[in-house]
C-alpha positions as CSV (number, residue, x, y, z in Angstrom):
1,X,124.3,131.1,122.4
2,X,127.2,129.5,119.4
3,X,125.9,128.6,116.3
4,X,125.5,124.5,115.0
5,X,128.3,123.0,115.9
6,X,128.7,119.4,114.1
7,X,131.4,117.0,114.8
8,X,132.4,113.2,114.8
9,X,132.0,111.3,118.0
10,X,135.0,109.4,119.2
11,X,133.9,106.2,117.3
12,X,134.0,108.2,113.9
13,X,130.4,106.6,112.9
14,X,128.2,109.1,114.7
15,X,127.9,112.3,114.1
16,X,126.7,115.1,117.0
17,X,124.9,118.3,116.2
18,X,124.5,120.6,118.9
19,X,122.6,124.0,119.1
20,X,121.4,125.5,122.0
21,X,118.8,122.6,123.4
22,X,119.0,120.7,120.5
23,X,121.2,118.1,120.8
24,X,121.5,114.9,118.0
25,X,123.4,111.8,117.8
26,X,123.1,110.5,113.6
27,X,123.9,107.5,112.1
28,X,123.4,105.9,109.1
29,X,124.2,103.1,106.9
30,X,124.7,102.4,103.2
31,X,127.6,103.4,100.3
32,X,130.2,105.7,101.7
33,X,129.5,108.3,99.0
34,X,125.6,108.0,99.4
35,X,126.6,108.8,103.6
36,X,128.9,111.6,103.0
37,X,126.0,113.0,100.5
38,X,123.1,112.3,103.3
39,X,125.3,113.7,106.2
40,X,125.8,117.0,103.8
41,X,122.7,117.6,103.5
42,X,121.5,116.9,107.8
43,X,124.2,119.7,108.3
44,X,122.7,122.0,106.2
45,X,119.0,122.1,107.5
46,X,120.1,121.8,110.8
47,X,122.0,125.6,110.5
48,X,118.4,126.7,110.1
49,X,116.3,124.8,112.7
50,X,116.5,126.5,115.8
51,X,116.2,130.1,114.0
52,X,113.2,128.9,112.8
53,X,111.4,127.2,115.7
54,X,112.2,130.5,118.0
55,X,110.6,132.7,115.5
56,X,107.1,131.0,116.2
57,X,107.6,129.8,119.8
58,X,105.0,131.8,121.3
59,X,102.4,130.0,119.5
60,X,104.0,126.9,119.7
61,X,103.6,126.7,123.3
62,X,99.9,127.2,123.3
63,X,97.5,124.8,123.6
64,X,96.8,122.5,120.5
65,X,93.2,122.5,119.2
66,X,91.8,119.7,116.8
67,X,91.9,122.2,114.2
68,X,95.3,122.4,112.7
69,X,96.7,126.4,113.1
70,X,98.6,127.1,110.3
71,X,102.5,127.5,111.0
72,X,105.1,128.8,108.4
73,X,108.1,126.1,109.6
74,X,108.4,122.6,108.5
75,X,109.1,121.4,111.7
76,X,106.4,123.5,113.4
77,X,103.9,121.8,111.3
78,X,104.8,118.6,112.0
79,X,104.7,119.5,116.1
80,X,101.7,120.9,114.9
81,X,100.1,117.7,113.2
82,X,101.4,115.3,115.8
83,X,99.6,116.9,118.3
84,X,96.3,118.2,116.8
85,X,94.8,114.4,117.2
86,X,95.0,114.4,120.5
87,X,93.9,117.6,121.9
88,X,90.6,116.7,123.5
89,X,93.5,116.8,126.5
90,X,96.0,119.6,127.0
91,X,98.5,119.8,124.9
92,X,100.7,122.1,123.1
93,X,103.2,121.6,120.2
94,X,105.6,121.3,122.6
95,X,105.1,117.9,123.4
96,X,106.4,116.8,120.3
97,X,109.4,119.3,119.6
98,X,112.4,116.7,120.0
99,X,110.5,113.9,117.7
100,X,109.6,116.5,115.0
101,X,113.0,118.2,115.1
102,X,114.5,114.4,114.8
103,X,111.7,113.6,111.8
104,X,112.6,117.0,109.9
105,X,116.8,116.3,110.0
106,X,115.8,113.0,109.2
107,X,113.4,114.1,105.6
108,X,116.6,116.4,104.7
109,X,119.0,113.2,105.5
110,X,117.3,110.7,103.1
111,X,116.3,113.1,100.8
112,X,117.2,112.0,97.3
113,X,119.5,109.3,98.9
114,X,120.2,105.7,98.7
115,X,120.7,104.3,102.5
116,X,119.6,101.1,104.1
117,X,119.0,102.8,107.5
118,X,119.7,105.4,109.6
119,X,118.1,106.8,113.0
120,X,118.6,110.1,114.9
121,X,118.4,110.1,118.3
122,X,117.3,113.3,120.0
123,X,117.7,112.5,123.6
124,X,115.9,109.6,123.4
125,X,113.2,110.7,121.1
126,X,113.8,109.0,118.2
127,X,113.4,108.9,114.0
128,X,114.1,105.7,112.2
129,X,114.7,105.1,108.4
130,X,114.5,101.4,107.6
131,X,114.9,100.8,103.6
132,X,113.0,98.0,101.8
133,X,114.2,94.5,103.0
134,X,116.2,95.9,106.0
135,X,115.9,96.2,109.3
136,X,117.5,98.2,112.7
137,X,117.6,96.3,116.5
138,X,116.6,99.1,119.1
139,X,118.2,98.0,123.1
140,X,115.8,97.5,125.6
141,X,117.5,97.5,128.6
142,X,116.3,95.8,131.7
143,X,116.3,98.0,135.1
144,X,114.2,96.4,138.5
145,X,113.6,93.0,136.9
146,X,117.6,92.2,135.7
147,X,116.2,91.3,131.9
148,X,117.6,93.0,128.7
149,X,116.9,92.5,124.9
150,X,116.1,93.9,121.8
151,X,113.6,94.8,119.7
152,X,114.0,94.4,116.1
153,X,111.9,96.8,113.8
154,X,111.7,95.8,109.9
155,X,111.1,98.0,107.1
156,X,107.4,96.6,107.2
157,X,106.8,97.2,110.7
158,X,106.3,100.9,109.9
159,X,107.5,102.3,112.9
160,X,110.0,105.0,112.4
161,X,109.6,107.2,115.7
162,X,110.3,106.1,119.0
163,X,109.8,108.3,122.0
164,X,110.5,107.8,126.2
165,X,108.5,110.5,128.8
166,X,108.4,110.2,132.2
167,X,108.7,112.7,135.1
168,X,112.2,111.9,136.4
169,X,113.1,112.8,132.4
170,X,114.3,116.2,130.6
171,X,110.7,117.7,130.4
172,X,108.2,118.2,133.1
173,X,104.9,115.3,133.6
174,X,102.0,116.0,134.7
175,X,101.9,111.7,136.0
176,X,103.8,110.0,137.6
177,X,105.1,107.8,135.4
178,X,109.0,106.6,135.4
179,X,109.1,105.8,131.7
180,X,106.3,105.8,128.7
181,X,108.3,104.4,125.5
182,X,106.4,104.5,122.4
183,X,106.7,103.4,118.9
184,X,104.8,104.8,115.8
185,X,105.2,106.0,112.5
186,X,106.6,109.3,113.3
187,X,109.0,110.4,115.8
188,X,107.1,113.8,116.4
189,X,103.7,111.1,117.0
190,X,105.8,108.9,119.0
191,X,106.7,111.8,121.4
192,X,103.2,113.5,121.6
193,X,101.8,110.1,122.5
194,X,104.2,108.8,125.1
195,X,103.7,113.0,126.8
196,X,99.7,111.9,127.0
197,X,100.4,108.6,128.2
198,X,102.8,109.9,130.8
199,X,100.7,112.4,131.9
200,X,97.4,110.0,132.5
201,X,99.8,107.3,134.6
202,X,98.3,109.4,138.0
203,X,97.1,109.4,141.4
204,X,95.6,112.9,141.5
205,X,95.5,114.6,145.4
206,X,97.6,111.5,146.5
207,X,99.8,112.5,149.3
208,X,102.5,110.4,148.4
209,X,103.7,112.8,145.2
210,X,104.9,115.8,145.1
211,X,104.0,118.8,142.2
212,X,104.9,122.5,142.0
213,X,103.3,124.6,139.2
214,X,105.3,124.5,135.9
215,X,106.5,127.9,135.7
216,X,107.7,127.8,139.1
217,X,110.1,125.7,137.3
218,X,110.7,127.3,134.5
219,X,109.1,131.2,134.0
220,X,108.9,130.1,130.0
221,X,106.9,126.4,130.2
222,X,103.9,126.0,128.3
223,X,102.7,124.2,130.9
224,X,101.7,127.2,132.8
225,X,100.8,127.3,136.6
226,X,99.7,123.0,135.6
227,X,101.0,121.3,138.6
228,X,103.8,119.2,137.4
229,X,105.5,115.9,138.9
230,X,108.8,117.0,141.2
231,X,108.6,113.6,143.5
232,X,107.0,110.4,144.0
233,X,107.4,108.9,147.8
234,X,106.8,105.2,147.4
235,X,103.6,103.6,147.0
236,X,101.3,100.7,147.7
237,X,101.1,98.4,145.1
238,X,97.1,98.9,144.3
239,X,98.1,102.3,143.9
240,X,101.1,101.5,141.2
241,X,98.5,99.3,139.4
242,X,95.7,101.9,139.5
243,X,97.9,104.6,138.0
244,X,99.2,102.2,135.7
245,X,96.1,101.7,134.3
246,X,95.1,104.8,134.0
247,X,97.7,105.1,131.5
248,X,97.1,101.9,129.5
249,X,93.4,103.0,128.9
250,X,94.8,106.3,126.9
251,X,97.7,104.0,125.7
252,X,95.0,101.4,124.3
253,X,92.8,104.3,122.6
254,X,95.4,106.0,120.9
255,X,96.6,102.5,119.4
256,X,93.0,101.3,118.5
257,X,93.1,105.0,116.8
258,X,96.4,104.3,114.6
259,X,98.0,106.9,116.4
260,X,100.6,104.7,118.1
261,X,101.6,101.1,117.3
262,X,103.2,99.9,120.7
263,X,103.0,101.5,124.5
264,X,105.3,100.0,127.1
265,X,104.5,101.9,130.8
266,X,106.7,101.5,133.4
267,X,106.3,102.7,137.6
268,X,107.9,100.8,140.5
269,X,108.9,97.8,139.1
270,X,105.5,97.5,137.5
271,X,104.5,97.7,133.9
272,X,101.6,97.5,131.2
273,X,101.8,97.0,127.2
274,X,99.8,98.3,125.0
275,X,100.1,96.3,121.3
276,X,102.2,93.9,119.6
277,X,106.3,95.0,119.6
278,X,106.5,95.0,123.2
279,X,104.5,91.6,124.0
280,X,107.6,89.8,123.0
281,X,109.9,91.1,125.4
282,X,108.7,89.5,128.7
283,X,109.0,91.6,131.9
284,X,111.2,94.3,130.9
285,X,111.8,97.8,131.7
286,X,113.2,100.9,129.6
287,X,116.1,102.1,130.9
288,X,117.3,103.6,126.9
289,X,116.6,103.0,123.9
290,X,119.2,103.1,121.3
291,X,119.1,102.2,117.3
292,X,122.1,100.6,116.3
293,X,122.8,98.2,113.8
């Protein structure tokens, strides 16, 4: 595998920084001199992420308990703490690897530094900064209903992670779910959250979805032999509304908890909300999200 490779996008505003699975779009905003300084130091902890994740990734892909284990990384601590809140259900610190990963390049990014905003985006789980007095739009783009717009997050929102899972996505689902976005104060929460959320939109022994066990996969999944999501035939509409809110019942504990601040759930051209963000944007579904100004 290369080492961290960082380099401009075409557009010269965003940079990319790529090693082995990890892969980052950054922006930011503010003086030039504060940027250069912020982008310095992003380059520098990210040489040392990965090294450090793979040294403790056999624990990090067991199952979370509601006790906190102890893990020597900064990023594994923060998967760590994103997940021990919810671990009355499976989960391991897995679930929130891209958020914390974002989270931690985003602490060394700010660090210190004067910027109005910034965001990472690591593959679609993604850490916001938002200064005092400012704020970042976020593209919600419109898929079966023909509807796009925005979402507009303000420095006193306190959201600063947002998060997409779904079984047609990079990581395996347990549900069926096509997309579970999800905003909090984290990235690393965002990400555990919206992997729960996924996993309860379900329709356990139906015949109309397809599962194979996780490490059929992938030998190396935490997931073990759990049957995950591999197709969804379609299905009758009581059926999308039943999974759907099977979802929105974990989606609507987890914000009555603080753990999330928004849920937006998404099957078949059918969708539930969970809080106050979404409710403004009528009948849409996520097809990305990104933070631009």
């Amino acid at each position: 595998m290369n080492g961290p490779e960082i380099s401009w996008l075409p557009d010269r505003r965003r940079l990319h920084f790529n090693h082995g699975p990890i892969d980052l779009i950054v922006e930011a905003f503010g003086d030039a001199e504060e940027l250069q300084a912020a982008y310095r130091q992003a380059a520098r902890r990210f040489e040392t992420i990965l090294p450090e994740l793979v040294d403790e990734l056999a624990e990090l892909r067991r199952p979370a308990s509601t006790t906190p284990r102890l893990f020597a990384g900064a990023t594994a601590q923060r998967m760590e703490a994103a997940v021990a809140p919810l671990a009355r259900a499976f989960i391991t610190p897995m679930a929130a690897v891209a958020g914390s990963v974002a989270d931690e390049i985003m602490a060394a990014m700010v660090a210190g530094r004067r910027l109005d905003r910034a965001y990472i985006n690591n593959g679609g789980d993604i850490a916001l900064h938002i200064a005092p007095g400012h704020e970042i739009s976020v593209a919600i783009a419109g898929t079966g209903h023909g509807l796009a717009d925005r979402l507009t997050i303000r420095a006193e929102d306190g959201v600063r992670g947002i998060a997409t899972s779904g079984w047609r996505g990079r990581s395996f689902s347990l549900g069926i779910a096509e997309a579970v976005t999800v905003l909090a104060a984290s990235a690393a929460a965002a990400d555990a959250a919206a992997t729960l959320i996924a996993n309860a939109v379900d329709l356990p022994g139906h015949p109309a979805i397809q599962r194979k066990p996780a490490r059929e996969l992938a030998p190396d999944s935490d997931l073990g032999q759990r049957l995950v999501t591999t197709d969804v035939s379609p299905l009758p509409q009581a059926d999308i509304r039943a999974a759907l809110d099977a979802g929105l019942k974990i989606a609507e504990t987890l914000r009555r908890q603080g753990s999330i601040q928004s849920a937006a759930l998404f099957l078949a051209g059918e969708h539930r909300i969970s809080g106050k963000q979404f409710a403004a944007v009528p009948d849409v579904s996520i097809r990305g999200v990104l933070s631009h100004a």
